[in-house]
N, C-alpha and C positions, 0 to 999 in steps of 0.2 A: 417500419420494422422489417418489411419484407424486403427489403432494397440492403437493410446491413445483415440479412441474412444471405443472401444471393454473393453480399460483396465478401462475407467471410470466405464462404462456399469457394470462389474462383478463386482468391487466395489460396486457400488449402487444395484446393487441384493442380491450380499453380505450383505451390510448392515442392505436389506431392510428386508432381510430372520429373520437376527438375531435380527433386531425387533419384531416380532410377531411370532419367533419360541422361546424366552429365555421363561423359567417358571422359578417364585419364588415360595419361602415356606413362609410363614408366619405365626405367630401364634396370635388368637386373639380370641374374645367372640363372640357369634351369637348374631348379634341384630337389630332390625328394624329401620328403617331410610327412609325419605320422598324421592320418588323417583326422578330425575332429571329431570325438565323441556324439555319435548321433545317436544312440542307443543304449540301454542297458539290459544288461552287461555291456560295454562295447566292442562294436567287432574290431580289431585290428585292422592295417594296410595301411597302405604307401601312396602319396598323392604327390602332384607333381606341381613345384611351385617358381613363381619369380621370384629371388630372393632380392631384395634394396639392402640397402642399410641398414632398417630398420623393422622391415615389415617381409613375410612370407604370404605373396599373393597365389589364392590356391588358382592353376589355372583351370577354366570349365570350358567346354566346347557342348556346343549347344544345350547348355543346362547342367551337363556331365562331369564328373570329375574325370581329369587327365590322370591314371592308374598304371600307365604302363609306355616304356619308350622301346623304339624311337617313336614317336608320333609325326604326324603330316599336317602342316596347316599354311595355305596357298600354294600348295606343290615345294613348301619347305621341309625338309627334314630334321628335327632336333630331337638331341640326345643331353643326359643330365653333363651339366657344367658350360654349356652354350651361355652366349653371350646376348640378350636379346631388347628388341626397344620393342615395346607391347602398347598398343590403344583396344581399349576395352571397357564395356561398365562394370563399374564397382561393387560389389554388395558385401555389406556388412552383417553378418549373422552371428548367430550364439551357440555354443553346444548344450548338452544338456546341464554341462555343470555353469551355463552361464557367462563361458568365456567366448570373450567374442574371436572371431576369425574371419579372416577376408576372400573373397574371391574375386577373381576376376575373369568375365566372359568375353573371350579376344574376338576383336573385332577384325583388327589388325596386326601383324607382324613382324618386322623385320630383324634377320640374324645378323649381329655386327661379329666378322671373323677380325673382333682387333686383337694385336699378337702385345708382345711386349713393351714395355715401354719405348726401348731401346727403338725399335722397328717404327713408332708412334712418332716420335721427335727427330726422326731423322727424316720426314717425309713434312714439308711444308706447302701450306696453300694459301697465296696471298692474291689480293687484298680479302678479307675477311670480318667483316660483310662485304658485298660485292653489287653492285647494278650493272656493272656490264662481262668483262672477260675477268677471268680467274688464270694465275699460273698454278701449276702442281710441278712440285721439284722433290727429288728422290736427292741424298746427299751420295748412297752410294750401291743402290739398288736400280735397275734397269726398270722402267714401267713399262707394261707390255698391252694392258685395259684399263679406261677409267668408265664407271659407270655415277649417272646422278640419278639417284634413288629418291622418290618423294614420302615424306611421314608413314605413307600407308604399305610401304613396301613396295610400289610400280616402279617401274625405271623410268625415267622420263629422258636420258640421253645415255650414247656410248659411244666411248672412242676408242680406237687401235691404234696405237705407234708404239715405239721402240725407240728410247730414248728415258734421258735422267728430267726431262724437265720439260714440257707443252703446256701452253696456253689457249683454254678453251672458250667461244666466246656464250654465252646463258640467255644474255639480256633478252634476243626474243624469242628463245622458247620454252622456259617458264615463268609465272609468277611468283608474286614476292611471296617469303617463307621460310620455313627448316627444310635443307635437304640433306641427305648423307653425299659423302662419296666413297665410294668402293674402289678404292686402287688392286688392282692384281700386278705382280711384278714378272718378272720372267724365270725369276726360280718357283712359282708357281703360290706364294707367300701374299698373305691379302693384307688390308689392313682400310679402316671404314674412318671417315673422317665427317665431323658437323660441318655444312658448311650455312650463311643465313644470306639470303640474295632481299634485295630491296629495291 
């Protein structure tokens, strides 16, 4: 009896862990949104969220809600309507009328400055996936930086030239993975690209 009691027990610790220990990524806009009734009467105010598709992640910092822009987080600056890829834990809670609402306590951050479509599809980066060199080719914009950015927001390489088109080689200096690339052009115009190395 004692042994299926011990084995429920680490089960449900188990569980309980992988509840409020999982982080998601998500990528979505910064945008303000009415905060959730925590009280009655309730007080009013403005919270600051990631919006998806489908879902309004409230953002928190250290427990807090995010109430006021521009806000700082890794010596980033953002403001409402940013672009951003977020890892953080999840928590699902209720207000008092029992609706639920989400937050999210960022872990992580990175602002993707992607511009228009237009800007997007005229900047290619082949082979993609990749295990050794990568080209990046502008169709009709000068590249002036390219940085590779890891999930968490660190830079992990950067390069200078001037030109429509460079070949950079990856294979050994990072691991397999998601990275971004952050092209800057010479009209001073960014635009952030997935890339997955293997």
């Amino acid at each position: 009896m004692k042994k299926i009691i011990f084995l429920y027990l680490i089960i449900f610790i188990w569980g309980f862990g992988n509840l409020y220990s999982q982080t998601i990524i998500i990528r979505g806009k910064i945008t303000p949104a009415p905060n959730p009734c925590l009280s009655n009467p309730c007080n009013p105010g403005i919270v600051y969220t990631i919006k998806t598709d489908s879902i309004n992640y409230i953002i928190t910092l250290q427990g807090k809600w995010v109430t006021s822009e521009p806000f700082i987080i890794e010596s980033y600056t953002f403001e409402m309507g940013d672009t951003i890829i977020a890892e953080g834990f999840l928590s699902v809670k209720q207000d008092i009328h029992e609706k639920n609402y989400y937050e999210i306590e960022i872990i992580s951050i990175l602002p993707l400055f992607i511009e228009e479509n237009t800007i997007q599809s005229c900047v290619l980066i082949f082979p993609n996936p990749s295990s050794g060199s990568i080209t990046i080719e502008s169709k009709n914009k000068q590249i002036k930086n390219v940085d590779l950015i890891d999930i968490k927001g660190g830079k992990v390489l950067s390069y200078q030239f001037s030109d429509y088109s460079h070949s950079i080689n990856i294979e050994k200096n990072i691991i397999k993975g998601v990275f971004f690339i952050k092209i800057l052009f010479a009209d001073e115009s960014q635009v952030v690209k997935k890339i997955i190395t293997l």
